[in-house]
C-alpha positions in Angstrom: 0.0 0.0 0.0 1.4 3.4 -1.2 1.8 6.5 1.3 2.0 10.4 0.4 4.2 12.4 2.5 2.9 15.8 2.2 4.8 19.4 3.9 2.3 21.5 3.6 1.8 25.4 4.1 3.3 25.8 0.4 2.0 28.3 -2.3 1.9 27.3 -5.4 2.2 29.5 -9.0 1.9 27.8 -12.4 0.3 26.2 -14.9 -1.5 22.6 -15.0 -3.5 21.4 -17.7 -6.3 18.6 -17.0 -6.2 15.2 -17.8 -8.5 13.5 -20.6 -12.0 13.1 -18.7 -12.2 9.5 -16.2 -16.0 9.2 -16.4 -15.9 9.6 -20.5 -12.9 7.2 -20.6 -14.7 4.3 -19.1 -17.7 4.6 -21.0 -15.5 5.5 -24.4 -13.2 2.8 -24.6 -15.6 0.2 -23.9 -18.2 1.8 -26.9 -14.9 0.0 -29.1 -16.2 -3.4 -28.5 -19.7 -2.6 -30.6 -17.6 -2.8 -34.2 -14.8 -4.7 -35.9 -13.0 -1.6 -37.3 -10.5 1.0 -36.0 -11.3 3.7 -33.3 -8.7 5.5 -32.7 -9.2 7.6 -29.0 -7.5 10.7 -28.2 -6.5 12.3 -24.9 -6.8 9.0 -22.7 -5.8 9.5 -19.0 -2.9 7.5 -17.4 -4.5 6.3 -14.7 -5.2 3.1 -13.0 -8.8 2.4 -13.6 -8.4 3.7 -17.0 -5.3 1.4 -17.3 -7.2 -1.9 -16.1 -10.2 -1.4 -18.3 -7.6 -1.4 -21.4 -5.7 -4.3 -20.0 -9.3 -5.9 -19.5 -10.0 -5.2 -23.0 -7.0 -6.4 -24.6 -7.8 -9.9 -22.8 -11.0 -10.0 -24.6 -9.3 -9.7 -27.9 -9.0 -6.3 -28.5 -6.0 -4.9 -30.3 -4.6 -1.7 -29.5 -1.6 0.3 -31.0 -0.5 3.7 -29.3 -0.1 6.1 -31.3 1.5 9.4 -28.7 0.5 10.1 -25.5 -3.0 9.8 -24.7 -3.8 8.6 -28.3 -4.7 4.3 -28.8 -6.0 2.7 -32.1 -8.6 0.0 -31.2 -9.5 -3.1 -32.8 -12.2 -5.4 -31.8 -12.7 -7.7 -34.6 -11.8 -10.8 -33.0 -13.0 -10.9 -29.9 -12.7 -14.4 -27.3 -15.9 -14.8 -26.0 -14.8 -17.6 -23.9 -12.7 -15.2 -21.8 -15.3 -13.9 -20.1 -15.6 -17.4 -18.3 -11.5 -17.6 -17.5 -10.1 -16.8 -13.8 -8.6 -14.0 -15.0 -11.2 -12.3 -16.5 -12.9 -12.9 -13.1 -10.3 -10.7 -11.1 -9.6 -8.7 -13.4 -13.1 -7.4 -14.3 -14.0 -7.4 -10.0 -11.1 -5.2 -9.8 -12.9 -2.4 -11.4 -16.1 -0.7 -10.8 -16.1 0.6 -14.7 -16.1 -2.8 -15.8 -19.9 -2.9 -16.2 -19.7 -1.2 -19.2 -18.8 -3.7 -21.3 -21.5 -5.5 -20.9 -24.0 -3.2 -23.3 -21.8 -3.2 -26.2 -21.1 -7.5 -26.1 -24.6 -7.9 -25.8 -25.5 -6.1 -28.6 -22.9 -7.4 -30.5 -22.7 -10.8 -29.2 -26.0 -11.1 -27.4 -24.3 -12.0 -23.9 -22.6 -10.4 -21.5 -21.2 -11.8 -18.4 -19.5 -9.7 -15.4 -18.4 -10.1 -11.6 -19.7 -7.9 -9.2 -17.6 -5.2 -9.7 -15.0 -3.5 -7.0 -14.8 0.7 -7.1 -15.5 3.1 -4.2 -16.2 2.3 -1.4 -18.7 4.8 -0.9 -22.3 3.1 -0.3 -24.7 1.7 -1.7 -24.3 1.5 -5.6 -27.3 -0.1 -7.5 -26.6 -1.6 -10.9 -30.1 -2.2 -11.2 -30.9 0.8 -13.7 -28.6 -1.5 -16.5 -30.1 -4.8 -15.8 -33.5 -3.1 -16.4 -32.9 -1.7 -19.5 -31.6 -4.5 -21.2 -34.6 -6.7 -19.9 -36.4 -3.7 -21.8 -34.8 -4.4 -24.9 -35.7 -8.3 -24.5 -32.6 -10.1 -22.7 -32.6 -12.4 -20.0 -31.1 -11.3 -17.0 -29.9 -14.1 -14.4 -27.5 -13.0 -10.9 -25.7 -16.3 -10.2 -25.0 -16.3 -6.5 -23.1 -18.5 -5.9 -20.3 -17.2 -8.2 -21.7 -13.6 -7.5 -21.7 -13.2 -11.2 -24.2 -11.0 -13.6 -25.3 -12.7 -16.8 -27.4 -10.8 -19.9 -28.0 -12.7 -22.8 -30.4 -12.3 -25.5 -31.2 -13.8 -29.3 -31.5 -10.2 -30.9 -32.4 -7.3 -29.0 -35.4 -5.0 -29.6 -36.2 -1.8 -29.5 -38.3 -0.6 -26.8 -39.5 2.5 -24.9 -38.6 2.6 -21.5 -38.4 4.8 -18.0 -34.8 4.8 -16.4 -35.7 4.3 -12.7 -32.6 6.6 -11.8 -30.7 9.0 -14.4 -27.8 6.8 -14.1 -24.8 8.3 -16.3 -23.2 4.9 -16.4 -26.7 3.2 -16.6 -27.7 5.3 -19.8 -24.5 5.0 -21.3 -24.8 1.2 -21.3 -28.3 0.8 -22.4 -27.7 3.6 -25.3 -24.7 1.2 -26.3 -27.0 -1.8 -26.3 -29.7 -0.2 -28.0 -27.7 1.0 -31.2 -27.2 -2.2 -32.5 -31.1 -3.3 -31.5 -33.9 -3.9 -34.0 -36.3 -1.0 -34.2 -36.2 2.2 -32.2 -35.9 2.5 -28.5 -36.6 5.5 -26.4 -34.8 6.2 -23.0 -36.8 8.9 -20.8 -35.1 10.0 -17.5 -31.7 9.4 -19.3 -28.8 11.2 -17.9 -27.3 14.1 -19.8 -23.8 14.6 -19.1 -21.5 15.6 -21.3 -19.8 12.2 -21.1 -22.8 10.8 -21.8 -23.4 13.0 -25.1 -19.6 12.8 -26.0 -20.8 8.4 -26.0 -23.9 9.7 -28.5 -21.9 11.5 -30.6 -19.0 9.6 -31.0 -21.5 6.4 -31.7 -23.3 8.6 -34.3 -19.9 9.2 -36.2 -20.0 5.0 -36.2 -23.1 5.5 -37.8 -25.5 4.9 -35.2 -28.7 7.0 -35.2 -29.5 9.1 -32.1 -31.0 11.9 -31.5 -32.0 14.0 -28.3 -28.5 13.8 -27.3 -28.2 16.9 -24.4 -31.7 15.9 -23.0 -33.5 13.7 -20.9 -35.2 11.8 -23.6 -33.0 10.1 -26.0 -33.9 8.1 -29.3 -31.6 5.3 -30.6 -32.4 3.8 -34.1 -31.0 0.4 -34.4 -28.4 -0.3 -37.0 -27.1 -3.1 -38.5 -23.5 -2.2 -38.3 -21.5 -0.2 -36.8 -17.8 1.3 -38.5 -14.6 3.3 -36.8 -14.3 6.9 -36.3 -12.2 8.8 -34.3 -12.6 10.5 -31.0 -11.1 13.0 -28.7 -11.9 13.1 -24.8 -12.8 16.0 -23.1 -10.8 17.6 -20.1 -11.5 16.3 -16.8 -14.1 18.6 -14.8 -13.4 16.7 -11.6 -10.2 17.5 -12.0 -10.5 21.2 -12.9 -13.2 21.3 -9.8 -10.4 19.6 -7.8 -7.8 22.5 -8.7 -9.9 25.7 -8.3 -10.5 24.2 -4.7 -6.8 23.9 -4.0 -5.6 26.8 -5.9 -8.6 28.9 -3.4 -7.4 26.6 0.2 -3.2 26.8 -0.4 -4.0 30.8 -1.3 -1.7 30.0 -5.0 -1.5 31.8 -8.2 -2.5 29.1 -11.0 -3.8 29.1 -14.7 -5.7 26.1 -15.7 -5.6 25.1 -19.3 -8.2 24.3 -21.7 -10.6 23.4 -19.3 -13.2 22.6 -21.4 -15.5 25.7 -20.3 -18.4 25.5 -22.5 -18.8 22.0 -21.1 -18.3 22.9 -17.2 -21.9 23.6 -16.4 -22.8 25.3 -13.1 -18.9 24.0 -11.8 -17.6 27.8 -12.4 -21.0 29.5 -10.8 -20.9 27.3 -7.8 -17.3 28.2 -7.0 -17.8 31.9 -7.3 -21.2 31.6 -5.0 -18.4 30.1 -2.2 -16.5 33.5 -2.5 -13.2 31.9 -5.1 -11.9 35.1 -7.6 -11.0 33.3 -10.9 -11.2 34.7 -14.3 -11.6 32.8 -17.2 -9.4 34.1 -20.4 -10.5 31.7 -23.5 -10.5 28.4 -22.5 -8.4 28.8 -19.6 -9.3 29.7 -16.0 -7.0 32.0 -14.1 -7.6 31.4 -10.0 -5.8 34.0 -7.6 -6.1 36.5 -4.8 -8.0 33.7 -2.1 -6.3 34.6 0.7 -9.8 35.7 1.8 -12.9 33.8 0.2 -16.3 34.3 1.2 -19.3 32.4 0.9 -22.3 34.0 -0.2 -25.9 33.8 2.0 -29.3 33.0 0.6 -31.3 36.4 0.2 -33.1 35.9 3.5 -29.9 36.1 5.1 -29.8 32.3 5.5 -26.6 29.4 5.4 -25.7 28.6 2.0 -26.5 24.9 1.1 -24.8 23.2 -1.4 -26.4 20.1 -2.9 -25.3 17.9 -6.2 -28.1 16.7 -8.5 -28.4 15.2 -11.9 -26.8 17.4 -14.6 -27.4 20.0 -15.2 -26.9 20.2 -11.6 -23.2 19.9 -9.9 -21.7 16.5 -9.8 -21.5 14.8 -7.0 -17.8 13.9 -7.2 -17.0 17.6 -6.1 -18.8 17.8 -2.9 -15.8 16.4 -1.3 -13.1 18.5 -2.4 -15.6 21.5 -2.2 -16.3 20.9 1.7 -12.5 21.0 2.5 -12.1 24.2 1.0 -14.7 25.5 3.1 -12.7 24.7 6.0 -10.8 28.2 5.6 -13.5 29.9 3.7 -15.3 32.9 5.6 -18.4 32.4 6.4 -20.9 28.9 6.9 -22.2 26.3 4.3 -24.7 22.7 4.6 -22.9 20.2 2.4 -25.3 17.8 1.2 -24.8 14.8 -0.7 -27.8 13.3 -2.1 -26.4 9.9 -3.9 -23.8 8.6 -1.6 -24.3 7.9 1.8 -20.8 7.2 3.0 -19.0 9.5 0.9 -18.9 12.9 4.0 -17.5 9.9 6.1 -13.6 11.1 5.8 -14.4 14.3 7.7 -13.3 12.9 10.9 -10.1 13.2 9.3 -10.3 17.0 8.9 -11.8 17.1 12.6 -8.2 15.6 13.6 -6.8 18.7 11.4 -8.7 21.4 13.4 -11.4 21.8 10.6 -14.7 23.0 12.2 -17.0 20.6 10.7 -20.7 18.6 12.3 -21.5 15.7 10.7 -24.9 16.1 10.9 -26.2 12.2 8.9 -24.4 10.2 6.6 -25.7 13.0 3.7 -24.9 16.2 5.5 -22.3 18.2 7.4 -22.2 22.2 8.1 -18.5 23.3 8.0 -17.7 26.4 9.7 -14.6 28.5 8.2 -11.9 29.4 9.9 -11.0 32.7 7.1 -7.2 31.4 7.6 -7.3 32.2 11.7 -6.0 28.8 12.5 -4.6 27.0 9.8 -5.2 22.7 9.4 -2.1 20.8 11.2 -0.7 18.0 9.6 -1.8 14.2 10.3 -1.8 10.5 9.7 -4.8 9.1 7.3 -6.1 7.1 5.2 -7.8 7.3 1.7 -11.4 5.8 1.5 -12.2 6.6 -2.3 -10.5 8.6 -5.3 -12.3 12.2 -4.3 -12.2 11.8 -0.5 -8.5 10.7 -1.6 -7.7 13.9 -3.2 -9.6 16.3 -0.9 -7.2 15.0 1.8 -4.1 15.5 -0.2 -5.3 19.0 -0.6 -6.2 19.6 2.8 -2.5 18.1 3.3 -0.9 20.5 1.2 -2.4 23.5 3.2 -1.6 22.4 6.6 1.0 23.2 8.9 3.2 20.0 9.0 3.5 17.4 7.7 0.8 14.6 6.6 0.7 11.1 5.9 -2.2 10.0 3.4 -1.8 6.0 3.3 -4.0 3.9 0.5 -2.7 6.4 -2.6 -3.5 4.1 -4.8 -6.8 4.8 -4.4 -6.2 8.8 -5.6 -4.0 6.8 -8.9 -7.1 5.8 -9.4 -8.2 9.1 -10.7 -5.9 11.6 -11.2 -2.9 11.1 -13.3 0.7 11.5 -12.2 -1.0 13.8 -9.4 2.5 14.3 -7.6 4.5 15.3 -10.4 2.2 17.4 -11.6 1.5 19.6 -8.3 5.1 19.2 -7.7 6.1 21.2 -10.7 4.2 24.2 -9.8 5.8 24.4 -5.8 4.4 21.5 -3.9 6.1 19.3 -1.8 4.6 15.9 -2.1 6.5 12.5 -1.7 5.8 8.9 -2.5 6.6 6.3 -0.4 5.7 3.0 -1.7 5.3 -0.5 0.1 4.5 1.5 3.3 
């Protein structure tokens, strides 16, 4: 198990530009498996779920020649079905929450799909039923084999089908839209998700030649094809990532220029941040965050605490509740954190307790943090990471404390956020690795 070593109390000045987006990756590389031609992928991450997913892929059969940094040429034509009952596709596929998606694009290819239950976060309860239900939609069998906690989907030619999402599940839309393309007749998804990861998948499957429309809203139509050819796609930038560097450029008071962010596809991300008080400036597709040293968070008009709550897009993502509540530590001023979806996920605030953050956990879904406005800075500690954003909300809390810290379980944060140390190193941080700790 890997360890950070963080001094903290640093400022940092510079420049970072984000990685290729995780969340797109996962659904991305998988959409390969849907045709026998060439799909070339640009601006991949170099990270480890991203990483196992390839691996997992090339096990399958898939052929893939790198063409630079961050670019891969994929080839699915001959694909082993008989993999997916072998001991290593087993581990490998339970090692990895992003896993599932493969199974939308063999079954509408193939017309079965096995998978283990798949490992991720540990962050709560994290229901793969939305999938399962959409595939039984478009007529497959659906079977949970207990005993070898295994998922199998099969079907003799899917069909298309109108249908209700139970939840607008990003990954759960992704899969069914996947499934659908290659489906006989037209399906219609209502309550689908609407990320931009989700209509990067649409529109990257369209220049395949699948036909879908409604892509941005709720209500998407997929007209089944026969066949589906190559194209070539490009990734957008990570906005957890940029989320996750406005909140440490605001806490560690630094100077830093993000690059091609990907604004136009950033949502309410900016907004939110300027509501907790963080002067940035965006110039083109870059966003220039300085002065912080005092950052205050705005009031409701009645005069009342500031609550801020994720919610399907065009809401905030969940994945930034974390790192936002730790720069509210030294914010001026009051805010309710409340995470809706995850009900472990506030669980790593003891941690910034022990760090002399002024936090209540009031349930598993809220806490109120109290800033300190940079009276008492954090001190440096000894913790552990429970998931990839808790992960790299610590680190950043770690790199503004007095001290120094300990974060043990990196790999969890490698997870994520690619070549994080070097990165932040480069611009005045002083993180170090410490492996087998």
């Amino acid at each position: 198990m890997g360890t950070f070593k963080i001094v903290g109390g640093h400022t940092l000045k510079g420049e970072l530009t984000p990685q290729g987006a995780k969340n797109e990756a996962l659904q991305i590389l998988s959409a390969v498996l849907l045709s026998d031609q060439d799909i070339t992928v640009n601006n991949i991450p170099n990270i480890r779920d991203v990483q196992r997913l390839i691996d997992l892929l090339e096990g399958l059969g898939v052929s893939t020649t790198h063409l630079g940094e961050g670019s891969i040429r994929f080839n699915a034509a001959n694909i082993d079905l008989e993999y997916l009952h072998s001991p290593e596709f087993r581990k490998k596929a339970g090692s990895i929450r992003g896993s599932v998606m493969i199974i939308g694009p063999l079954l509408a290819r193939f017309g079965k799909g096995y998978i283990p239950s798949p490992g991720g976060d540990k962050i709560g309860r994290r229901r793969l039923d939305t999938h399962f239900i959409g595939f039984e939609k478009l007529g497959a069998e659906f079977k949970f084999l207990r005993d070898d906690n295994f998922y199998q989907i099969e079907a003799d030619r899917l069909k298309g089908a109108y249908m209700l999402l139970p939840e607008a599940s990003v990954t759960g839309t992704a899969n069914v839209v996947m499934a659908a393309t290659l489906a006989e007749g037209t399906t219609q998804i209502y309550n689908a998700a609407c990320e931009p990861y989700v209509q990067q998948l649409c529109k990257m499957l369209n220049r395949m030649g699948a036909k879908i429309s409604g892509v941005g809203s709720n209500l998407i139509t997929i007209e089944g094809v026969d066949k589906l050819g190559g194209c070539e796609h490009t990734m957008l930038p990570d906005m957890i990532e940029v989320g996750s560097f406005i909140a440490m450029a605001a806490l560690t008071d630094s100077d830093i220029r993000l690059k091609n962010v990907g604004l136009d596809d950033l949502g309410v991300i900016p907004e939110t941040f300027r509501r907790l008080g963080v002067n940035f400036r965006a110039e083109g597709d870059d966003l220039h965050i300085f002065d912080n040293h005092e950052y205050e968070i705005e009031s409701f008009i009645d005069g009342s605490m500031m609550t801020i709550a994720d919610a399907p897009w065009p809401g905030l993502t969940p994945d930034l509740l974390s790192v936002i509540l730790v720069m509210c530590t030294q914010a001026k001023g009051n805010v309710l954190i409340h995470q809706k979806m995850f009900e472990s996920r506030l669980f790593f605030v003891d941690n910034l307790i022990d760090m002399g953050a002024q936090i209540i956990l009031c349930d598993p879904h809220r806490a109120t943090v109290m800033g300190l406005n940079r009276r008492v800075q954090l001190r440096g500690i000894q913790m552990t990471s429970p998931d990839i954003r808790a992960g790299v909300s610590l680190l950043i809390a770690a790199m503004s404390a007095d001290g120094v810290s300990l974060i043990h379980n990196i790999e969890q944060i490698d997870r994520g956020y690619q070549n994080i140390e070097h990165r932040l190193n480069a611009i005045g941080a002083e993180i170090i690795r410490l492996d087998n700790q």
